[in-house]
C-alpha positions in Angstrom: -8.8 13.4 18.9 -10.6 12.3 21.6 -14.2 12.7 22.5 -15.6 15.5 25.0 -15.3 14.0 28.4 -18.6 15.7 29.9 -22.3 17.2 28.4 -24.0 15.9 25.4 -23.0 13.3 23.1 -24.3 11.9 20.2 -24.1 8.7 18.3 -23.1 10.8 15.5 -20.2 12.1 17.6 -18.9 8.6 18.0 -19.2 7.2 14.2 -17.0 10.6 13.5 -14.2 9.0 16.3 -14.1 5.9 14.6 -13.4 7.1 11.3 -17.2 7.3 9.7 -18.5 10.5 8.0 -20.8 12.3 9.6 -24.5 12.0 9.3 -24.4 8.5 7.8 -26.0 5.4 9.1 -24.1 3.9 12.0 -25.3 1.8 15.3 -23.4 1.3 18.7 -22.7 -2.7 17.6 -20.5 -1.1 14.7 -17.3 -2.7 15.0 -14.7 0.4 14.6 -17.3 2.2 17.2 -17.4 -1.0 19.5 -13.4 -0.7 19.1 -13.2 2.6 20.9 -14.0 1.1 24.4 -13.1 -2.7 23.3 -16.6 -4.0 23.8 -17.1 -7.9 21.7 -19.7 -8.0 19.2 -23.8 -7.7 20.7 -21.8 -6.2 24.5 -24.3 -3.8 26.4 -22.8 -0.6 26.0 -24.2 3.5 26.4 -23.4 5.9 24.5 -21.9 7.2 28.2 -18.9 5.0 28.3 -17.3 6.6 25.7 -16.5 10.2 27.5 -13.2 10.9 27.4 -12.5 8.0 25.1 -10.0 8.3 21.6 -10.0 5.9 18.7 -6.2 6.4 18.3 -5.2 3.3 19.9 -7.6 0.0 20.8 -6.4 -2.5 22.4 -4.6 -4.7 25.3 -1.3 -4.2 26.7 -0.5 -6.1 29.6 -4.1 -6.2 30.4 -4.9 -3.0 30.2 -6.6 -0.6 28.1 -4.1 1.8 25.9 -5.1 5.2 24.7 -3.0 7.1 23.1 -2.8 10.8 21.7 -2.5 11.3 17.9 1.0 11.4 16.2 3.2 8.5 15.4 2.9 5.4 18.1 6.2 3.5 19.3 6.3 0.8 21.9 10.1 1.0 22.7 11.6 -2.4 24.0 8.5 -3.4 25.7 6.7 -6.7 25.0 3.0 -7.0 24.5 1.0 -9.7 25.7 -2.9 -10.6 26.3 -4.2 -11.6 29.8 -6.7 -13.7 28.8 -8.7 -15.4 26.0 -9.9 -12.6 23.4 -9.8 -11.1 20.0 -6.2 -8.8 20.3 -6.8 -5.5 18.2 -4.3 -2.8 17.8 -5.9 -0.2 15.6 -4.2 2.9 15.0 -5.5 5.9 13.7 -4.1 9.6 13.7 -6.5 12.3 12.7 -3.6 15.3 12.6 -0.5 13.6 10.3 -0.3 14.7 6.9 -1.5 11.5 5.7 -4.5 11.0 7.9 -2.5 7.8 9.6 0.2 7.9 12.0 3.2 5.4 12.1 3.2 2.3 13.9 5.8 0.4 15.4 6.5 -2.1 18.4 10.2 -2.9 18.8 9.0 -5.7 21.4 8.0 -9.4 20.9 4.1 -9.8 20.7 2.8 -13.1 22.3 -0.3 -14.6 23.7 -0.8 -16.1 26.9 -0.5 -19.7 27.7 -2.1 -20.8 24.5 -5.3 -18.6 24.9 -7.2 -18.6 21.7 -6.0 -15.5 20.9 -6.2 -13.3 17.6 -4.0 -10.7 16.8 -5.4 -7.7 14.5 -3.1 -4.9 13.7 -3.7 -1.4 11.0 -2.6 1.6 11.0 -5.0 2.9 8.4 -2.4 5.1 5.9 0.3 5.0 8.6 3.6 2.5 8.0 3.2 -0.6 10.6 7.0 -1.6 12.1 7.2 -4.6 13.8 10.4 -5.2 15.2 9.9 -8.0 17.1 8.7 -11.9 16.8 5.0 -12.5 16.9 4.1 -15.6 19.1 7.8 -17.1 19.7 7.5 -17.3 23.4 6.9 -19.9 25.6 3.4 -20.9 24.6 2.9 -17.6 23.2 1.1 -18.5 19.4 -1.3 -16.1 18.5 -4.4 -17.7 16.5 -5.6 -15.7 13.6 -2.8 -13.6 12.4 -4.0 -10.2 10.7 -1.9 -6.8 9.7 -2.5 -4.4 7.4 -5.9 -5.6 6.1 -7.1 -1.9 5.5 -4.8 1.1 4.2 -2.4 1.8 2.1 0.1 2.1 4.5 3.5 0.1 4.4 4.2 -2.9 6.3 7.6 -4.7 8.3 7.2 -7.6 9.7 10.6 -8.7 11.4 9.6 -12.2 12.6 6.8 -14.9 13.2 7.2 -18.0 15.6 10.8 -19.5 16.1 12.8 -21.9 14.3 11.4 -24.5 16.2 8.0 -23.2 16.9 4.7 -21.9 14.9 3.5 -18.4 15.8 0.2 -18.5 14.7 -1.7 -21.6 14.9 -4.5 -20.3 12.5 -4.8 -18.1 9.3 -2.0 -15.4 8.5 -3.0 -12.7 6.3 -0.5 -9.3 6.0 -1.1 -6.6 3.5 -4.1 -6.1 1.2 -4.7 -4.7 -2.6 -3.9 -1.1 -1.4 -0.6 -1.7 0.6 2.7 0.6 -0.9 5.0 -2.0 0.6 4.8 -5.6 2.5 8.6 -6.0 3.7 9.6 -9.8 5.0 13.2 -8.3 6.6 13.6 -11.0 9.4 14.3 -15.1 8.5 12.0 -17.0 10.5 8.1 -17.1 9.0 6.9 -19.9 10.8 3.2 -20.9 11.2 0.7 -23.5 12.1 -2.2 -22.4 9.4 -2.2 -20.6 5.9 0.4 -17.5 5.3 -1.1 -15.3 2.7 1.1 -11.9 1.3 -1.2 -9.3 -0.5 0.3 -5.7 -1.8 -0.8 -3.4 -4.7 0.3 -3.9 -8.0 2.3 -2.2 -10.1 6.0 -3.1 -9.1 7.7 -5.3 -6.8 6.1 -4.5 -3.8 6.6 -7.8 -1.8 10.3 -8.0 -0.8 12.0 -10.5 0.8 15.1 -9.2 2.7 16.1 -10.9 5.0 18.3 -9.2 8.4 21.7 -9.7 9.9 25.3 -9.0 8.3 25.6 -10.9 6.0 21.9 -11.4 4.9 20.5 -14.6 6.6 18.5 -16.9 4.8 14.7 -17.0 4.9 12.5 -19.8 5.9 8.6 -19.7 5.1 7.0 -23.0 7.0 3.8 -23.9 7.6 2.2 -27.4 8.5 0.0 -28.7 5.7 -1.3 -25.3 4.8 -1.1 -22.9 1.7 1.5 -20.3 1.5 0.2 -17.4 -1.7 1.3 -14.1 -3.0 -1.0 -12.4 -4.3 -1.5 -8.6 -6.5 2.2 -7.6 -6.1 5.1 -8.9 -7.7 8.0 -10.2 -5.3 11.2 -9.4 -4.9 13.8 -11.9 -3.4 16.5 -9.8 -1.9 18.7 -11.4 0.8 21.7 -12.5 -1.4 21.0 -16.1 -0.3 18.3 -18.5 0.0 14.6 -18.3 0.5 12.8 -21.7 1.3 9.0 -22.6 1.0 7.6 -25.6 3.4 4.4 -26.2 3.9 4.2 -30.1 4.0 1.2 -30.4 1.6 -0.2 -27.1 0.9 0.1 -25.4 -1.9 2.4 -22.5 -3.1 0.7 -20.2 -5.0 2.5 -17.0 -6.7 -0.4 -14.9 -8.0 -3.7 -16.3 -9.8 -5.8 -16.4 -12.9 -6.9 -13.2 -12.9 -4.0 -11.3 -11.0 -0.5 -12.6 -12.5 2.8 -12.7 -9.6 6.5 -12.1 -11.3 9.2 -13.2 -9.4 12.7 -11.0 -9.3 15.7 -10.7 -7.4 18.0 -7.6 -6.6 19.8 -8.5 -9.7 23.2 -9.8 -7.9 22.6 -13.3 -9.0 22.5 -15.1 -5.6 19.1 -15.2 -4.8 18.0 -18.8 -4.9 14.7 -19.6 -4.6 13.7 -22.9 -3.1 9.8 -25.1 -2.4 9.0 -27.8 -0.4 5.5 -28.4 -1.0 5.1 -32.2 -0.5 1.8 -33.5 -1.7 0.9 -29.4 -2.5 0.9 -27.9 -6.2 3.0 -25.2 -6.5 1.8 -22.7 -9.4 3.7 -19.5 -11.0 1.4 -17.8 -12.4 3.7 -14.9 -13.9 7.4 -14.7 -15.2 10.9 -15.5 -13.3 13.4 -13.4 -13.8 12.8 -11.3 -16.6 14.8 -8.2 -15.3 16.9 -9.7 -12.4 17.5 -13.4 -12.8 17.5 -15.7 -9.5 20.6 -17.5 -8.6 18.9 -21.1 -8.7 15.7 -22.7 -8.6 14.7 -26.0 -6.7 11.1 -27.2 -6.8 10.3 -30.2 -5.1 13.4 -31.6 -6.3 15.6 -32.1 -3.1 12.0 -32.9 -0.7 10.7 -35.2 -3.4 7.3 -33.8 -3.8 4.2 -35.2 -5.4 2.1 -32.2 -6.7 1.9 -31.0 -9.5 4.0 -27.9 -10.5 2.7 -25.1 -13.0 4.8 -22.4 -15.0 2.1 -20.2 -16.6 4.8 -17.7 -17.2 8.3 -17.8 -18.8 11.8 -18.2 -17.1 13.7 -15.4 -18.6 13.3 -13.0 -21.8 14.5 -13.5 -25.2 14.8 -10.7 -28.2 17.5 -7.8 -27.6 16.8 -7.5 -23.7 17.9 -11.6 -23.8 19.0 -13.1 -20.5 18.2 -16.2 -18.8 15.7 -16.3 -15.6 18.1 -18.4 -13.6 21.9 -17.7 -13.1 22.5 -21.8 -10.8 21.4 -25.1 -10.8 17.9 -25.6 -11.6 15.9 -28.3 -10.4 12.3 -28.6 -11.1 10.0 -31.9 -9.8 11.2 -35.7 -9.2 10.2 -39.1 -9.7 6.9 -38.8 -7.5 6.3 -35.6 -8.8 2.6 -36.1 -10.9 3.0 -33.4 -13.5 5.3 -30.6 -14.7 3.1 -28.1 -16.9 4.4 -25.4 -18.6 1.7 -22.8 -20.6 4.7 -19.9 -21.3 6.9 -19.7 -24.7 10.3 -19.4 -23.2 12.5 -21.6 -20.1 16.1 -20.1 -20.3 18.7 -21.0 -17.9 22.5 -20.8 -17.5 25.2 -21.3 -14.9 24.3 -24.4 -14.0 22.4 -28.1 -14.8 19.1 -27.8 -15.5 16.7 -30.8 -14.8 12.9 -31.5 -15.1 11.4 -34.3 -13.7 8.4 -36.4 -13.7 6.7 -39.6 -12.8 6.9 -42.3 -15.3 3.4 -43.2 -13.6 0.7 -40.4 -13.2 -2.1 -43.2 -13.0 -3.3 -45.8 -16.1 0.5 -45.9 -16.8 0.7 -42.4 -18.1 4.0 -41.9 -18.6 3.7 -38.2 -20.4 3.7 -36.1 -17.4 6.0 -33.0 -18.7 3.4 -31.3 -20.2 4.1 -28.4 -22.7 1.0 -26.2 -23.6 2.0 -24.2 -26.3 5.1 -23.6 -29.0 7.8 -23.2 -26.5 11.6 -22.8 -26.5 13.9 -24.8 -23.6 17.1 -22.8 -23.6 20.1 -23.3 -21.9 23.8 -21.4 -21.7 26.5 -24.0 -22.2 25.3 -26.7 -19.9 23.2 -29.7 -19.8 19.8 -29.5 -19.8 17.6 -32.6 -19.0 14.3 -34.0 -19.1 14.1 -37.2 -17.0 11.3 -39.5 -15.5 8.3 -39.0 -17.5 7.8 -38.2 -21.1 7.3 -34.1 -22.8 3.5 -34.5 -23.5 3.3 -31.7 -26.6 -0.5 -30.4 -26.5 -1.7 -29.9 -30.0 0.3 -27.5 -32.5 2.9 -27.3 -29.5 6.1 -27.0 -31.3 9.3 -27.7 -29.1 12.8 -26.9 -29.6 15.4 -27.1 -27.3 19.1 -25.5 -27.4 21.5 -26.1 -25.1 25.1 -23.9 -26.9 26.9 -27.2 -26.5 26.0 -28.5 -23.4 24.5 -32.1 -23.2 20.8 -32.8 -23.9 19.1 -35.5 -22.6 15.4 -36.2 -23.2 13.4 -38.9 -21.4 10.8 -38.8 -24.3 8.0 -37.4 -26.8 4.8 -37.5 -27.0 2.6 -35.5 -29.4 -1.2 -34.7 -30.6 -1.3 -34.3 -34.3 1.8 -32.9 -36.4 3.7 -31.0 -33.5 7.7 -30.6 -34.3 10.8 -31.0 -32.3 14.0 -29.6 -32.4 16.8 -30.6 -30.6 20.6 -28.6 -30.7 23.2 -29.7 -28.3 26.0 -28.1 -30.5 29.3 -29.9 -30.0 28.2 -31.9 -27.1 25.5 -35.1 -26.7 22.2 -35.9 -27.4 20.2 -38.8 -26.3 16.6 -39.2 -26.7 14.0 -41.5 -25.7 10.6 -42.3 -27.7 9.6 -40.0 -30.2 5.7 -40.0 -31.6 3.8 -43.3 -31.3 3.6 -46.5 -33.3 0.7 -45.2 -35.4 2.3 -42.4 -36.6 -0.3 -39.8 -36.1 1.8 -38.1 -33.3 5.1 -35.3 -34.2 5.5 -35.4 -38.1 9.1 -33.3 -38.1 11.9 -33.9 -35.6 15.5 -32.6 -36.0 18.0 -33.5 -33.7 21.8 -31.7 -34.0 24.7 -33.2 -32.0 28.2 -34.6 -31.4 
């Protein structure tokens, strides 16, 4: 609703524009009242600039000013673009929707101009943001700082960022926050300079990748050296192919400490998931696949990574709800890789070879660099199952087994802390095991080892 256009007006009246309750402590260098007439941060402004003026839409297009009435706000096939260097906003907010926030969407590509240092902001408060269009994939066109739904509860589509060949935001991406219903990836191409960071509320599996096109194209997120982390929400891999992570040294982060991530698919089995963090750890901090399994798993095996790679979680479920977390070919590390960990009590595969590997070198020629945290089972369907490169490292009272229903075992080494077991069933097929314990005896007091 937009403010009188004539007679008294207040400071007061303006805080109520922007969103504020009335009566409460506001100033005219208040960013949402700033926003209203895009003035930058400390501008001389008077309280009568804002005559006539609406909070419903702030921003550039096409260099100029663009005001809209309340309701839902579509740019239809027309492409945005800032005239000059300048912090981009587009921040949407309807007072008369049911929800207190109208809809957003631009069908059109959004780029900046000749490599301006330009950031791009974009809420919508309540209301769903739509982007159908790439963010900075034109000629020159990267945005810097990359920011949507930081405020609201509203959902979120982002179709596309950069080009296949090309980053669209040179600095920090950050989409979604704690509150948002939905973050929706339904494009292929997520490509960025800086940091890409997915945030939505918890609760489900609010973060889905889906992917576009007939059939469902795969989905590349790339940056250059910087982290890529999902965070609050669980996510849900959902475009029946692959979904590839490259950040060429940063780190891959599902979830942390204090806010676990799951990982699921849409339950048809062909969802593969796939990192390439180079010298960046890669950490899961929650479980894969433990209601729809993914349809293969490749960490820094193909790229030949070096960080370290942590499962906090399990890979699958076990008891009368039993299936495995990856239906394919798992592949987990590789000779450079420094250290496997895994802190969960269950890694159960099937469909395919399953092979974990680490250095035979992590520094003062450490050579137990599969690290196992706690009693945990290593489970596969039928086929091999392998642990190659670098020692198991068994923490103390770790008890491992590992049962492969007749598919070949093969097991680089053991190393224990105090009286640790190991059990080792290939059923009717091979076994063959490296080192067990060291020469003093005081490491794994009980191994059993069934084969043909």
């Amino acid at each position: 609703m937009a403010l009188q256009a004539s007679g008294q007006i207040s400071l007061d009246d303006l805080h109520v524009e922007a969103g504020g309750t009335t009566g409460t402590e506001c100033s005219l260098n208040d960013a949402d009242i700033r926003n209203i007439i895009s003035k930058g941060d400390g501008s001389q402004n008077g309280l009568s600039e804002y005559y006539g003026q609406s909070s419903a839409v702030s921003g550039f297009w096409a260099g100029y000013a663009v005001r809209l009435p309340d309701g839902n706000l579509t740019w239809n096939n027309v492409n945005i673009g800032t005239p000059a260097a300048n912090r981009y906003v587009i921040s949407y907010h309807a007072f008369r929707t049911a929800t207190g926030g109208g809809a957003l969407t631009i069908e059109g590509a959004i780029d900046s101009t000749n490599n301006e240092a330009e950031d791009l902001v974009i809420n919508a408060g309540s209301g769903k943001i739509t982007l159908q269009g790439a963010i900075g994939s034109g000629s020159n066109g990267s945005v810097t700082d990359l920011t949507i739904g930081s405020v609201g509860a509203g959902a979120i589509d982002v179709f596309q960022i950069g080009a296949s060949n090309s980053a669209g935001a040179s600095g920090s991406t950050a989409i979604g926050n704690s509150s948002t219903t939905t973050l929706t990836l339904d494009g292929t191409i997520y490509n960025t300079t800086g940091s890409q960071t997915y945030t939505a509320a918890t609760g489900g599996n609010n973060i889905v990748v889906a992917s576009s096109g007939t059939p469902l194209g795969a989905v590349a997120i790339t940056t250059s050296n910087a982290d890529v982390k999902f965070l609050v929400s669980d996510v849900t891999l959902n475009n029946e192919t692959s979904t590839t992570i490259t950040t060429g040294g940063g780190a891959v982060e599902f979830g942390t400490a204090l806010a676990a991530v799951d990982i699921e698919t849409d339950g048809n089995n062909d969802d593969t998931l796939i990192i390439a963090s180079g010298a960046g750890d890669v950490t899961f901090t929650g479980a894969i696949g433990v209601t729809h399994e993914l349809g293969g798993l490749d960490v820094n095996a193909t790229t030949a990574g070096s960080g370290d790679i942590t499962f906090s979680g399990n890979i699958g479920v076990s008891g009368n709800s039993a299936q495995p977390g990856v239906v394919g070919t798992t592949a987990i590390g590789t000779a450079t890789t420094e250290n496997v960990h895994f802190a969960g009590s269950l890694y159960s595969f099937d469909g395919g070879t399953t092979t974990i590997t680490a250095t035979t070198d992590s520094g003062g020629s450490d050579d137990e660099n599969i690290e196992v945290g706690a009693t945990a089972t290593f489970l596969a369907a039928g086929e091999a199952i392998t642990f190659a490169g670098g020692k198991i490292d068994l923490a103390n009272g770790a008890n491992l087994t590992i049962t492969s229903n007749n598919g070949a075992i093969d097991v680089s080494g053991v190393a224990g802390n105090s009286d640790e077991t190991v059990t080792i069933n290939a059923g009717t097929s091979t076994v063959a095991l490296g080192a067990v314990g060291d020469s003093g005896h005081t490491e794994i007091h009980n191994v059993s080892v069934a084969g043909d």
